[in-house]
LUMLUMDREN-2810 file (N, C-alpha, C; in Angstrom, 1 decimal):
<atoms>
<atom><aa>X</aa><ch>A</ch><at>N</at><xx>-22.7</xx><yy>-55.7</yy><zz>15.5</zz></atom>
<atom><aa>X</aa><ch>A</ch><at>CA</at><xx>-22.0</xx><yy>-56.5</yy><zz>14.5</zz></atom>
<atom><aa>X</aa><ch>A</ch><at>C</at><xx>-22.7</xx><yy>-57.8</yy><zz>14.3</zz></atom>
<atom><aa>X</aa><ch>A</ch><at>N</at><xx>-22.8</xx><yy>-58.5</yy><zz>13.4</zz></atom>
<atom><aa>X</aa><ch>A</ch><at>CA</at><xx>-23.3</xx><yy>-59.4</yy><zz>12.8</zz></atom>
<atom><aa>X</aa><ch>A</ch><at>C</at><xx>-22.3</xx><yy>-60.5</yy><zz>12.4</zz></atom>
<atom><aa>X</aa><ch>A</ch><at>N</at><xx>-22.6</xx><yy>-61.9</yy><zz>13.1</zz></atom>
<atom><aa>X</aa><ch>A</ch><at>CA</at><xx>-21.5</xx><yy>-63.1</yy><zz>13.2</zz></atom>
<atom><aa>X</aa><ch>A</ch><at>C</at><xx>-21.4</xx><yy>-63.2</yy><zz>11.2</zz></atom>
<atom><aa>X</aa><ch>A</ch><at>N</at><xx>-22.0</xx><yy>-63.3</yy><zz>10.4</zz></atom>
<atom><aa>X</aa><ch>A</ch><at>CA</at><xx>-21.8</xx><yy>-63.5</yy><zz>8.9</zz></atom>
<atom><aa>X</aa><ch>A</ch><at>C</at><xx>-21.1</xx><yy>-62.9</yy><zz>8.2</zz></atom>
<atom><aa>X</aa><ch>A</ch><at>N</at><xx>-20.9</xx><yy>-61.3</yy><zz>8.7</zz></atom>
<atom><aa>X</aa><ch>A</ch><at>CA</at><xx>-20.9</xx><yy>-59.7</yy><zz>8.4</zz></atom>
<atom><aa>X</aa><ch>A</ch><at>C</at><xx>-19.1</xx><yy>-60.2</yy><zz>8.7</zz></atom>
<atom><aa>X</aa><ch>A</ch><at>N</at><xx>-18.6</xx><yy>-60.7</yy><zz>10.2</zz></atom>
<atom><aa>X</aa><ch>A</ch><at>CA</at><xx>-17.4</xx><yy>-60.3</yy><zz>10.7</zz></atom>
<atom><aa>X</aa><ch>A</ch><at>C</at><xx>-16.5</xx><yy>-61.8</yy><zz>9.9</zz></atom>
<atom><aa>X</aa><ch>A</ch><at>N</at><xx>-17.4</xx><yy>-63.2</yy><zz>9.4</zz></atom>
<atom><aa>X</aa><ch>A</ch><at>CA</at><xx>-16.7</xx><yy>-63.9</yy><zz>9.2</zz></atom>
<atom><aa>X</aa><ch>A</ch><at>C</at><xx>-16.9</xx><yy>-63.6</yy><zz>7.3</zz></atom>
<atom><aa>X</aa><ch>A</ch><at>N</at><xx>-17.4</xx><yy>-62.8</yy><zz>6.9</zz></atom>
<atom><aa>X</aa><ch>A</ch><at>CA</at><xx>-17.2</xx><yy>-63.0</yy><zz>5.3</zz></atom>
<atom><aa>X</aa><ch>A</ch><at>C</at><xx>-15.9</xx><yy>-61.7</yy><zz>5.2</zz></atom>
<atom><aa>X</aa><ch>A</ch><at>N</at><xx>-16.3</xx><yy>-60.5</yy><zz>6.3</zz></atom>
<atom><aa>X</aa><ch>A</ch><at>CA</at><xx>-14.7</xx><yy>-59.7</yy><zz>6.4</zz></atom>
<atom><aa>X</aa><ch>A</ch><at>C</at><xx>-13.5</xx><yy>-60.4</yy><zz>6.5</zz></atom>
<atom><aa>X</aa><ch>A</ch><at>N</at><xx>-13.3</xx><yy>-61.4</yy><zz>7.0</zz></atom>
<atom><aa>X</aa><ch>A</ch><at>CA</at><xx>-12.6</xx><yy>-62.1</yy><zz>7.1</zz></atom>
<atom><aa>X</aa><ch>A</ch><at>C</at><xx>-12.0</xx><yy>-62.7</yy><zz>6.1</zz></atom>
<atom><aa>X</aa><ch>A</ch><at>N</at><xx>-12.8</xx><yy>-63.4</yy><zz>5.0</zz></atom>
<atom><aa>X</aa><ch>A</ch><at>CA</at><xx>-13.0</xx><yy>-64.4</yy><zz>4.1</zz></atom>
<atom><aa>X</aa><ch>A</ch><at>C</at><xx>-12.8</xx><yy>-63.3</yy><zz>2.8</zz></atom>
<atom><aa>X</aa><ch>A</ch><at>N</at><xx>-12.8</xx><yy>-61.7</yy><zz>2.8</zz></atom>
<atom><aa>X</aa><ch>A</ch><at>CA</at><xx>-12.8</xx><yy>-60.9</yy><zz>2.2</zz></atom>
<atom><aa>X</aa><ch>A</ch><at>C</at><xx>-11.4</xx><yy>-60.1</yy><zz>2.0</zz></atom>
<atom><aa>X</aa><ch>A</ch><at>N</at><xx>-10.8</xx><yy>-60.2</yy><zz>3.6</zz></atom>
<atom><aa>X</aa><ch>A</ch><at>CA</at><xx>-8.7</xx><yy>-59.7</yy><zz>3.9</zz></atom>
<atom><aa>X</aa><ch>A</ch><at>C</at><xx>-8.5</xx><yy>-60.7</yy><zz>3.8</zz></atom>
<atom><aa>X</aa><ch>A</ch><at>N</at><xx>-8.8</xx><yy>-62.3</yy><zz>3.3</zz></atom>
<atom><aa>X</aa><ch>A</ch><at>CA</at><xx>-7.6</xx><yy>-63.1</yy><zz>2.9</zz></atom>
<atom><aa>X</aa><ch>A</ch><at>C</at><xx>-7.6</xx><yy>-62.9</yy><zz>1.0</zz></atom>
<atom><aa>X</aa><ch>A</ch><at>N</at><xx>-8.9</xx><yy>-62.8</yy><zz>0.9</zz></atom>
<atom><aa>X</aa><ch>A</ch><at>CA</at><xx>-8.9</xx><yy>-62.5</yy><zz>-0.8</zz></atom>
<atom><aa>X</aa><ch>A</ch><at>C</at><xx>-7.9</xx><yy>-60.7</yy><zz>-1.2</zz></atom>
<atom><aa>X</aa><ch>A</ch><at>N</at><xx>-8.4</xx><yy>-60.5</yy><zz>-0.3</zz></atom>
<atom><aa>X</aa><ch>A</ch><at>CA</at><xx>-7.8</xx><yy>-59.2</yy><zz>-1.3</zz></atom>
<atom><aa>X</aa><ch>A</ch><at>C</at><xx>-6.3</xx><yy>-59.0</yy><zz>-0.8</zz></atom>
<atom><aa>X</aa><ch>A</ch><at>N</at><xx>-6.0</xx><yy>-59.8</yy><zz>0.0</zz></atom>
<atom><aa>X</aa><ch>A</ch><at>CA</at><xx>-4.1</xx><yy>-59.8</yy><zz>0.2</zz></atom>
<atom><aa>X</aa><ch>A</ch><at>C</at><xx>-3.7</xx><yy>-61.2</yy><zz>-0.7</zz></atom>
<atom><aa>X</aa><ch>A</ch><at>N</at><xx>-4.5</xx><yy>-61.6</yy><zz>-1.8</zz></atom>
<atom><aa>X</aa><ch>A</ch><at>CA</at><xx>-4.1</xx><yy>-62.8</yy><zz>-2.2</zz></atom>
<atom><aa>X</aa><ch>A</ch><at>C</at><xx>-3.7</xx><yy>-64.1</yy><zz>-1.9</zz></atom>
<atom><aa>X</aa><ch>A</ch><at>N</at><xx>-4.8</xx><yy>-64.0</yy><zz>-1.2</zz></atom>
<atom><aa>X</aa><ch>A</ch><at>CA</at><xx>-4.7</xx><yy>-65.7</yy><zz>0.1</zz></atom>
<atom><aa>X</aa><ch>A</ch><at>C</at><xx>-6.4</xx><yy>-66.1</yy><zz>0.4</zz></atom>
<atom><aa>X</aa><ch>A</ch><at>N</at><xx>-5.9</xx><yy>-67.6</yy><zz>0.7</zz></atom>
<atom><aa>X</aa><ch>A</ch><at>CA</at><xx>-7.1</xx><yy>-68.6</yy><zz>1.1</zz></atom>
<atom><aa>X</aa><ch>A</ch><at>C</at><xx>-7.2</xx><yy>-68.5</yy><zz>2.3</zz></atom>
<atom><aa>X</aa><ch>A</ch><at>N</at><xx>-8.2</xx><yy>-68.6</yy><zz>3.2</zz></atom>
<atom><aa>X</aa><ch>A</ch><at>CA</at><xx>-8.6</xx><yy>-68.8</yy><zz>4.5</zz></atom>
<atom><aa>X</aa><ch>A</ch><at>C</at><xx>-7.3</xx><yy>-69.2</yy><zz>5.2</zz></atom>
<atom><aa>X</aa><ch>A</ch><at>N</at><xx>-6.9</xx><yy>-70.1</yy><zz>4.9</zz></atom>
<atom><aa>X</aa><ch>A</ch><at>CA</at><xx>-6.0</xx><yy>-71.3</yy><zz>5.4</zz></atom>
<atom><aa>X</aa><ch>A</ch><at>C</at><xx>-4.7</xx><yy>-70.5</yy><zz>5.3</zz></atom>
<atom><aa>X</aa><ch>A</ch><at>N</at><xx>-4.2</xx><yy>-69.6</yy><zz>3.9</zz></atom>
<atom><aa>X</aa><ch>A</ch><at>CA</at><xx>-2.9</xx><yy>-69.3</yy><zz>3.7</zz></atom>
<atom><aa>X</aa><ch>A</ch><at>C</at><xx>-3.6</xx><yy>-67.9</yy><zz>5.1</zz></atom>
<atom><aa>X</aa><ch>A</ch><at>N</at><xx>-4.1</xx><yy>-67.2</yy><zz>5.3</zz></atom>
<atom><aa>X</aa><ch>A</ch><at>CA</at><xx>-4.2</xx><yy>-66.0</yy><zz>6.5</zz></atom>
<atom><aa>X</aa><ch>A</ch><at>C</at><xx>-4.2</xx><yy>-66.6</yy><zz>6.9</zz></atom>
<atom><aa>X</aa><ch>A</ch><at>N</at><xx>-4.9</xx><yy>-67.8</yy><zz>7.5</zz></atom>
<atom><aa>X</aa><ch>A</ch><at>CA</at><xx>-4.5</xx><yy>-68.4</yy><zz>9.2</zz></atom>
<atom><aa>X</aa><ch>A</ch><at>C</at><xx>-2.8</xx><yy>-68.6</yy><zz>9.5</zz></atom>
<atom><aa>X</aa><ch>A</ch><at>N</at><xx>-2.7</xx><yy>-69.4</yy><zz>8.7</zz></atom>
<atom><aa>X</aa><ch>A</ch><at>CA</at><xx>-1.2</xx><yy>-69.5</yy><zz>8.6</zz></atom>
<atom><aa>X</aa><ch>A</ch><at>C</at><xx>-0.2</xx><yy>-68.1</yy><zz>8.7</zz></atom>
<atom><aa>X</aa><ch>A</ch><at>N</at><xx>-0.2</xx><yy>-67.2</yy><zz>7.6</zz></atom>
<atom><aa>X</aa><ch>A</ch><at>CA</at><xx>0.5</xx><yy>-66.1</yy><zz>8.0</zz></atom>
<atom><aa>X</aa><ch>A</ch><at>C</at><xx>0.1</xx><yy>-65.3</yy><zz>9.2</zz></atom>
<atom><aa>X</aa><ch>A</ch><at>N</at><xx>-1.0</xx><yy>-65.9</yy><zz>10.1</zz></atom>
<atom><aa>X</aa><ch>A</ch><at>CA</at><xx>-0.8</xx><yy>-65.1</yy><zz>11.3</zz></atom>
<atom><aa>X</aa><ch>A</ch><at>C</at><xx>-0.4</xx><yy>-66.0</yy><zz>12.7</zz></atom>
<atom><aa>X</aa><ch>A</ch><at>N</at><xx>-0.1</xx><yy>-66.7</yy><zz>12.1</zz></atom>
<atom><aa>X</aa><ch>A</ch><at>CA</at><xx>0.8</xx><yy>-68.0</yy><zz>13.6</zz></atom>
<atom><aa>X</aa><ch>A</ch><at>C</at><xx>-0.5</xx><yy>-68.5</yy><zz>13.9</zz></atom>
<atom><aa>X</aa><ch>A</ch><at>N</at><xx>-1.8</xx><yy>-68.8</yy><zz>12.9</zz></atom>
<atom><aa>X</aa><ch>A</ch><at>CA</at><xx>-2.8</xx><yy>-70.0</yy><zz>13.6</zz></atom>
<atom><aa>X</aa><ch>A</ch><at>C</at><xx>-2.6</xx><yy>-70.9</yy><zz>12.9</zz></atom>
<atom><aa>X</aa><ch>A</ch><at>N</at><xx>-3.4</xx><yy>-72.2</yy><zz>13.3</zz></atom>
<atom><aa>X</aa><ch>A</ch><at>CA</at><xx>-3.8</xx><yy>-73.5</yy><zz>12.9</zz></atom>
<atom><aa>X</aa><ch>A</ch><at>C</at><xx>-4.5</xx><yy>-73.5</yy><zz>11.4</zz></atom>
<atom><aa>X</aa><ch>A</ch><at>N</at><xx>-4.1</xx><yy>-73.9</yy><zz>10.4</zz></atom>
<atom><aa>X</aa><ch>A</ch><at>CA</at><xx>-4.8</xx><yy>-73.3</yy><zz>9.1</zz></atom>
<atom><aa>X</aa><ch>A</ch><at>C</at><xx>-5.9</xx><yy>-74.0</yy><zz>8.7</zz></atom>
<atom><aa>X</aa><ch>A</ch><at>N</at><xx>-6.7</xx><yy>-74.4</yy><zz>10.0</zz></atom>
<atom><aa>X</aa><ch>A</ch><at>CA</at><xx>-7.9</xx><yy>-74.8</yy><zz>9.7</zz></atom>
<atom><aa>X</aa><ch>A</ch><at>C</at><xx>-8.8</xx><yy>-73.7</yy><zz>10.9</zz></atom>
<atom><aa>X</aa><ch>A</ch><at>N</at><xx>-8.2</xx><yy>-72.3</yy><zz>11.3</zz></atom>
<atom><aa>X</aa><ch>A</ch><at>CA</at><xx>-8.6</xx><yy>-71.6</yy><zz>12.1</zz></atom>
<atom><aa>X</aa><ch>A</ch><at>C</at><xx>-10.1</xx><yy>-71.4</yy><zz>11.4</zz></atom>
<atom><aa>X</aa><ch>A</ch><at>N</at><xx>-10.3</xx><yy>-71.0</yy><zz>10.3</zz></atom>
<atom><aa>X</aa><ch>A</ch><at>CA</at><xx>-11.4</xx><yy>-70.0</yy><zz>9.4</zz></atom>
<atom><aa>X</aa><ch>A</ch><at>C</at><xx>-12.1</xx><yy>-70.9</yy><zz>8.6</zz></atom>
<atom><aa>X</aa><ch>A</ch><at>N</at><xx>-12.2</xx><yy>-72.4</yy><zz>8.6</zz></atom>
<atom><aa>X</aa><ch>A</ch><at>CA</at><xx>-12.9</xx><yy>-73.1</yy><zz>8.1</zz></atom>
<atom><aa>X</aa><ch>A</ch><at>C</at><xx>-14.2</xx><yy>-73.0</yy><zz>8.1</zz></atom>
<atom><aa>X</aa><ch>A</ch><at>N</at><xx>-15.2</xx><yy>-72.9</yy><zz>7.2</zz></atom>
<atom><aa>X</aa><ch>A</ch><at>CA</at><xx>-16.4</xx><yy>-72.8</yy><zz>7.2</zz></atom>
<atom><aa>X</aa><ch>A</ch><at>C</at><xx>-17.2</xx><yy>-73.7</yy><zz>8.5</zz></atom>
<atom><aa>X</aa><ch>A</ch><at>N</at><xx>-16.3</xx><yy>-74.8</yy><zz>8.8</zz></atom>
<atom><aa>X</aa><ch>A</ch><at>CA</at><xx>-17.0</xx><yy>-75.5</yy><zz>10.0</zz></atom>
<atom><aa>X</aa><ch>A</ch><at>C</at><xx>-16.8</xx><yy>-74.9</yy><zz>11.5</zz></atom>
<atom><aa>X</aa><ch>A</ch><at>N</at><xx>-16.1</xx><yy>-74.1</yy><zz>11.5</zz></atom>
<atom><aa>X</aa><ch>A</ch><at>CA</at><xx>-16.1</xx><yy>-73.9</yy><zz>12.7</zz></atom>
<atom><aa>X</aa><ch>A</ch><at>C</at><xx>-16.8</xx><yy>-72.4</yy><zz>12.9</zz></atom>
<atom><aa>X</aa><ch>A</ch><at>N</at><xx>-17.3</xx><yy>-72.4</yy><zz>12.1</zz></atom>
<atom><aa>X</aa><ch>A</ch><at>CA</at><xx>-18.2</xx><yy>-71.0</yy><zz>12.2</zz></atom>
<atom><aa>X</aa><ch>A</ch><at>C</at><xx>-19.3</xx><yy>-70.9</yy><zz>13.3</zz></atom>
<atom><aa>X</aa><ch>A</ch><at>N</at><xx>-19.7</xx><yy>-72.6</yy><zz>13.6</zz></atom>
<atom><aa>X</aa><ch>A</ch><at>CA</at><xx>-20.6</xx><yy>-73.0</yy><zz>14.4</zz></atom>
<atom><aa>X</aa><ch>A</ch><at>C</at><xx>-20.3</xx><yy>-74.4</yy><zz>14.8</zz></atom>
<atom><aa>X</aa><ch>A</ch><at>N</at><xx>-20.6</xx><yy>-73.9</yy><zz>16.2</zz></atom>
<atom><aa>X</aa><ch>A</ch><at>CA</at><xx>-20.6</xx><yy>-75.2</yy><zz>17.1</zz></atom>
<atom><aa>X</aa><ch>A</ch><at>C</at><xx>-21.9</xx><yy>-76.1</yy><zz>16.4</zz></atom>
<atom><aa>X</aa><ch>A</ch><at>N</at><xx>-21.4</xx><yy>-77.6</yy><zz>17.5</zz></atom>
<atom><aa>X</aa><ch>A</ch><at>CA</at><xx>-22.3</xx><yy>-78.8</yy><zz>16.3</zz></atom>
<atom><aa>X</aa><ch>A</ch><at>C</at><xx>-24.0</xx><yy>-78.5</yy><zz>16.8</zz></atom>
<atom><aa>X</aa><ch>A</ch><at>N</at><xx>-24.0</xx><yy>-78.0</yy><zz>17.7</zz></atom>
<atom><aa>X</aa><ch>A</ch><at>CA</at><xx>-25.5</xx><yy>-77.6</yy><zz>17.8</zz></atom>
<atom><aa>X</aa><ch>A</ch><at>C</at><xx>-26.1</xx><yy>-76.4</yy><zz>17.2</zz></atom>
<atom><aa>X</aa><ch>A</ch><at>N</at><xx>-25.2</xx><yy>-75.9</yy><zz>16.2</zz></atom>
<atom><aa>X</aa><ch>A</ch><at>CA</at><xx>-25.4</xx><yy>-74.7</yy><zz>15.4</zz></atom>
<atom><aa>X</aa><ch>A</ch><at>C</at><xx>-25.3</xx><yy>-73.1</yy><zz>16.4</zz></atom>
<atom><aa>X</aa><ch>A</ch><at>N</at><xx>-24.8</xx><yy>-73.4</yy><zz>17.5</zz></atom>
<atom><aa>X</aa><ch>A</ch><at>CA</at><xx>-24.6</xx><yy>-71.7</yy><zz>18.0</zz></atom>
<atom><aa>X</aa><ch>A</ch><at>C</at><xx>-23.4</xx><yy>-71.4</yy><zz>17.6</zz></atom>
<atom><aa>X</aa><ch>A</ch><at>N</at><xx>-23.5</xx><yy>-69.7</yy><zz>16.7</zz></atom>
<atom><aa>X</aa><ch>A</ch><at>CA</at><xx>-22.4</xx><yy>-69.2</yy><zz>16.2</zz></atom>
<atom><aa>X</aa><ch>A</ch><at>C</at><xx>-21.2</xx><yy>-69.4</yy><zz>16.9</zz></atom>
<atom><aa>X</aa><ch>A</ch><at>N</at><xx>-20.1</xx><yy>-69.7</yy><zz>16.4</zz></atom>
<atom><aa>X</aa><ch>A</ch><at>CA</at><xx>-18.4</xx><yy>-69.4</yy><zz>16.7</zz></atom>
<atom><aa>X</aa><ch>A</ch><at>C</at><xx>-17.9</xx><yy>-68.0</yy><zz>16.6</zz></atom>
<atom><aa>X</aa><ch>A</ch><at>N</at><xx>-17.4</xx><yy>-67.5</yy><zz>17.7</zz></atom>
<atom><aa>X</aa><ch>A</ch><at>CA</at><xx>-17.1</xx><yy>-65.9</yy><zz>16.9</zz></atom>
<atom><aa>X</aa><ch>A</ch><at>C</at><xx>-15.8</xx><yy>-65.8</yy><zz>17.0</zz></atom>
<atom><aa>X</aa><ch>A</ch><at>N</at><xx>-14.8</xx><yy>-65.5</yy><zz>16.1</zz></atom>
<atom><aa>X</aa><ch>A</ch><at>CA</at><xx>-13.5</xx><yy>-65.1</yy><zz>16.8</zz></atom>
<atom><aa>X</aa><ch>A</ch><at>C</at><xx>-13.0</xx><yy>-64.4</yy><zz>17.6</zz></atom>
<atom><aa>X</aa><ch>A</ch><at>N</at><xx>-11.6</xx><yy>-65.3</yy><zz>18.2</zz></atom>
<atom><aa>X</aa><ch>A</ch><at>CA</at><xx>-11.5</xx><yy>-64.0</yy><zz>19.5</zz></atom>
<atom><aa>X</aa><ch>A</ch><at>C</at><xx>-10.7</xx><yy>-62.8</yy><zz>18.6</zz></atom>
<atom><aa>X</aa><ch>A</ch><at>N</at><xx>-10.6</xx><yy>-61.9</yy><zz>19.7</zz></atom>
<atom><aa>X</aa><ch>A</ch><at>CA</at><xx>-10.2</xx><yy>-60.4</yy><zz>19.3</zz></atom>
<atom><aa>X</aa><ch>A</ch><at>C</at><xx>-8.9</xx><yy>-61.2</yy><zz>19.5</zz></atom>
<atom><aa>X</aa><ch>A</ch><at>N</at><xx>-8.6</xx><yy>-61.8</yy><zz>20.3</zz></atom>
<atom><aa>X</aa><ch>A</ch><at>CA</at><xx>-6.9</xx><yy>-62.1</yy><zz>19.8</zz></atom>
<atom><aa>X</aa><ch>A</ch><at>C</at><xx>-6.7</xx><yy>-62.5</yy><zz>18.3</zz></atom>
<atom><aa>X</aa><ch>A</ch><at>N</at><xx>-7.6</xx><yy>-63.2</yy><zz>17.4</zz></atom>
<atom><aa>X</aa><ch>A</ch><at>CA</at><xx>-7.4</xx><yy>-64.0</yy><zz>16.4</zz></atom>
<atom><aa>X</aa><ch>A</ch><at>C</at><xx>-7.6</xx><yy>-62.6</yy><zz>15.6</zz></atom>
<atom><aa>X</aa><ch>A</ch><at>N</at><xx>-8.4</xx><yy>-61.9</yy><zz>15.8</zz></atom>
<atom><aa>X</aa><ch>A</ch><at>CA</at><xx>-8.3</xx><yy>-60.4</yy><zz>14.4</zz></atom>
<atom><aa>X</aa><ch>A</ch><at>C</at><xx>-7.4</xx><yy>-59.7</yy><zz>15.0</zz></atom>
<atom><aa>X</aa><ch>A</ch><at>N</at><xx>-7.3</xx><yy>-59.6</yy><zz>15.7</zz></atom>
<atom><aa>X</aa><ch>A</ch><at>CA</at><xx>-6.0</xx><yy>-59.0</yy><zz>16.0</zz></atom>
<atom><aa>X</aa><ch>A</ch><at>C</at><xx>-4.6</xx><yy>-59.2</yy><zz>14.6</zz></atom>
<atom><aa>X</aa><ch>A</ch><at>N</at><xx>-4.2</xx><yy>-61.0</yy><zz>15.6</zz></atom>
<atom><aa>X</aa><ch>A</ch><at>CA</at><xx>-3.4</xx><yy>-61.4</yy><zz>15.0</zz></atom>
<atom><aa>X</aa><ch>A</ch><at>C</at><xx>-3.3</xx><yy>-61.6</yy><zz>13.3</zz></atom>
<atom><aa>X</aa><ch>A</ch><at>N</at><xx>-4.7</xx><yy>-61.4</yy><zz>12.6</zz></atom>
<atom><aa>X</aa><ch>A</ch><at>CA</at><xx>-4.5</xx><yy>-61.3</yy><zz>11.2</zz></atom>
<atom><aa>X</aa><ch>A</ch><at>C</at><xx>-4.7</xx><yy>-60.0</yy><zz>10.8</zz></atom>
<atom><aa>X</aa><ch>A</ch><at>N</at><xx>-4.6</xx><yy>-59.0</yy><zz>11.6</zz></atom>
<atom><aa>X</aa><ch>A</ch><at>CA</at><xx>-4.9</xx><yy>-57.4</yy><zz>11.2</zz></atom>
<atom><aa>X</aa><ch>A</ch><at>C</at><xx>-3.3</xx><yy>-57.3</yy><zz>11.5</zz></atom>
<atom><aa>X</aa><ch>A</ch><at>N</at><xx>-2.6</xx><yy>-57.7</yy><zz>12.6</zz></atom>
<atom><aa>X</aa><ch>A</ch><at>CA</at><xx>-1.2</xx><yy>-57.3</yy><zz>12.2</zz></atom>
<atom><aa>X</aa><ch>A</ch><at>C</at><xx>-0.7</xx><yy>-58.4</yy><zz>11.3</zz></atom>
<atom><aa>X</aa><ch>A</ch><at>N</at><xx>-0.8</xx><yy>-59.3</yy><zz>10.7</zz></atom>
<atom><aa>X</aa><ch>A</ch><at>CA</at><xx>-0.1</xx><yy>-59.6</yy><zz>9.5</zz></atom>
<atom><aa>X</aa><ch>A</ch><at>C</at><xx>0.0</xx><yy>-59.4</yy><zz>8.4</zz></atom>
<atom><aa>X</aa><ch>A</ch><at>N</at><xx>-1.6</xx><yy>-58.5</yy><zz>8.6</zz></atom>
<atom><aa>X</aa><ch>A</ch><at>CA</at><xx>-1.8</xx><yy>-58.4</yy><zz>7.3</zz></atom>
<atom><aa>X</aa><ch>A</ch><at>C</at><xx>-1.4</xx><yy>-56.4</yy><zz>6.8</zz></atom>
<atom><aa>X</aa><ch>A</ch><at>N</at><xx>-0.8</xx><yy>-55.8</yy><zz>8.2</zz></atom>
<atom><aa>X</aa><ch>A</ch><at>CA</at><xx>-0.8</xx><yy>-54.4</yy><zz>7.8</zz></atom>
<atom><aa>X</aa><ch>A</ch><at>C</at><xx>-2.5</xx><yy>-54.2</yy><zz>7.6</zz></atom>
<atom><aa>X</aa><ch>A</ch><at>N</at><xx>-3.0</xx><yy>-54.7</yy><zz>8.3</zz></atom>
<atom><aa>X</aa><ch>A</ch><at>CA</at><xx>-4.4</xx><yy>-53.7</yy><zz>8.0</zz></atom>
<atom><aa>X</aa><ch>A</ch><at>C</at><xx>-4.9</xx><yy>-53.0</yy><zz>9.5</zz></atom>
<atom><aa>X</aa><ch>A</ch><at>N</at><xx>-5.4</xx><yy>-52.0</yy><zz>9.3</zz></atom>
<atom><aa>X</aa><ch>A</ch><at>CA</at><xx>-6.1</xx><yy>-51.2</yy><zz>10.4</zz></atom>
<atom><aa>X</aa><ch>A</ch><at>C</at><xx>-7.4</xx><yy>-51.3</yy><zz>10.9</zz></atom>
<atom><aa>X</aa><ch>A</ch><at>N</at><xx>-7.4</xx><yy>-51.3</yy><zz>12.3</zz></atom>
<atom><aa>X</aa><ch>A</ch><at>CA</at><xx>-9.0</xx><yy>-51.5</yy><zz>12.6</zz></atom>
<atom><aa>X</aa><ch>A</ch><at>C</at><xx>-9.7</xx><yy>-50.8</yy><zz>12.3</zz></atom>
<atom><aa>X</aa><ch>A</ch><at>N</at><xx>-9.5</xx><yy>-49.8</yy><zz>11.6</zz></atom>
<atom><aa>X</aa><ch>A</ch><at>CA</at><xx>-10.9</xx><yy>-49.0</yy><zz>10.6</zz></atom>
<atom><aa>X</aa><ch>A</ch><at>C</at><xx>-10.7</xx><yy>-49.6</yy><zz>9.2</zz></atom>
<atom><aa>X</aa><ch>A</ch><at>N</at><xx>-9.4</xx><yy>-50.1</yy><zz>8.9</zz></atom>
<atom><aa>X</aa><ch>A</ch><at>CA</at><xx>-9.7</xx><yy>-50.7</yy><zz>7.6</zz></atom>
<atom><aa>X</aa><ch>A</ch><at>C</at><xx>-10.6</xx><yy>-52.2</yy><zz>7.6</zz></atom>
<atom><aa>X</aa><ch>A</ch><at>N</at><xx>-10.3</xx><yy>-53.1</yy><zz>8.4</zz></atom>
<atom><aa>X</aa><ch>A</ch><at>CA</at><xx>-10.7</xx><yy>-54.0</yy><zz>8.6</zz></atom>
<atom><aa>X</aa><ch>A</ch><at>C</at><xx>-12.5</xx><yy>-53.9</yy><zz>9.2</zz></atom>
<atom><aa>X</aa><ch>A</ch><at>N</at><xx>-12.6</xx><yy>-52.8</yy><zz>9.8</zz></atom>
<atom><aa>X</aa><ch>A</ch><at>CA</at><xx>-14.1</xx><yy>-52.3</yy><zz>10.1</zz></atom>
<atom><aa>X</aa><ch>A</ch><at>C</at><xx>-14.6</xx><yy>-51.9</yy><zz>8.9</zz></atom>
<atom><aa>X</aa><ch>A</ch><at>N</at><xx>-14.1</xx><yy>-51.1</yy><zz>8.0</zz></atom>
<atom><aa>X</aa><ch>A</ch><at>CA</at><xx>-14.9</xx><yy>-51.0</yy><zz>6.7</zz></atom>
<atom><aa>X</aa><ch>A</ch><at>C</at><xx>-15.3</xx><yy>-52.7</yy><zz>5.7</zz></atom>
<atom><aa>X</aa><ch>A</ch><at>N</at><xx>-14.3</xx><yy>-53.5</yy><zz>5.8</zz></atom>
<atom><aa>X</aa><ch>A</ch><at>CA</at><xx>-14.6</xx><yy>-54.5</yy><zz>5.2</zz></atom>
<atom><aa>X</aa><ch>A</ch><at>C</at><xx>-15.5</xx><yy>-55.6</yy><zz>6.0</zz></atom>
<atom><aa>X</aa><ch>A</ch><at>N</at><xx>-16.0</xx><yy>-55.2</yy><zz>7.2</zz></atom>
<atom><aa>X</aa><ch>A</ch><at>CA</at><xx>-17.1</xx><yy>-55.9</yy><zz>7.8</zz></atom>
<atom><aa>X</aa><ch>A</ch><at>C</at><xx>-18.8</xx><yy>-54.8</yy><zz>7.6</zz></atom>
<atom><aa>X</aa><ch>A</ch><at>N</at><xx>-18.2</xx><yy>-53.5</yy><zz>7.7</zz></atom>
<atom><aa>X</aa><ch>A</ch><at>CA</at><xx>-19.3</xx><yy>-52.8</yy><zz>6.8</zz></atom>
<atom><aa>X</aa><ch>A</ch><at>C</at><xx>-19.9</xx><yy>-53.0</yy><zz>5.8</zz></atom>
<atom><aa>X</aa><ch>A</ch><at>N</at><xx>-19.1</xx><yy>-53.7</yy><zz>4.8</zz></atom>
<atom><aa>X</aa><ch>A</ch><at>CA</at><xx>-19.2</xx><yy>-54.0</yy><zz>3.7</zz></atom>
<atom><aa>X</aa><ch>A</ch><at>C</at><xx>-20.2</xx><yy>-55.1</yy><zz>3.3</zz></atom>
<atom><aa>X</aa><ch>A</ch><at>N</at><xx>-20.1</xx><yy>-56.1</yy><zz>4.3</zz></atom>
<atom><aa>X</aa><ch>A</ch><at>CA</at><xx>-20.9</xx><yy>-57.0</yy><zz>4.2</zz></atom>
<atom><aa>X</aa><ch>A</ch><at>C</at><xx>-22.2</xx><yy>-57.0</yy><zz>5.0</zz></atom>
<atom><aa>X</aa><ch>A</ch><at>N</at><xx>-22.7</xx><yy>-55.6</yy><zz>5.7</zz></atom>
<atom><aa>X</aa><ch>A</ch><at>CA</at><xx>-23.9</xx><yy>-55.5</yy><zz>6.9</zz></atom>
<atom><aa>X</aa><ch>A</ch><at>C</at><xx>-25.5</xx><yy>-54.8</yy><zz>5.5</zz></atom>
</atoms>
């Protein structure tokens, strides 16, 4: 998996459920600055990855499946 691959999937299930970064963080009980482009990487520039708690928690709000949400990280490799 590829850190770009797993955060544009990301940035890909808030667009196609009709939502901003901010509005999925929020519909999944995070801080709606969870998915901000800045926190992709720490200030020394080593990638940020999310936890499997955090896709988790936006795969169940969003009704999506981990093969669905696996395809839309496919998508971007």
């Amino acid at each position: 998996m590829e850190h770009h691959a797993l955060w544009a999937a990301i940035e890909r299930l808030a667009q196609d459920k009709g939502l901003s970064c901010s509005g999925l963080a929020k519909l999944s009980g995070l801080d709606a600055t969870t998915f901000n482009k800045s926190k992709q990487f720490s200030p020394d520039g080593t990638p940020r990855w999310p936890s499997c708690n955090t896709v988790a928690k936006i795969m169940i709000a969003t009704h999506t499946t981990p093969l669905e949400f696996a395809e839309l990280i496919m998508r971007e490799l």
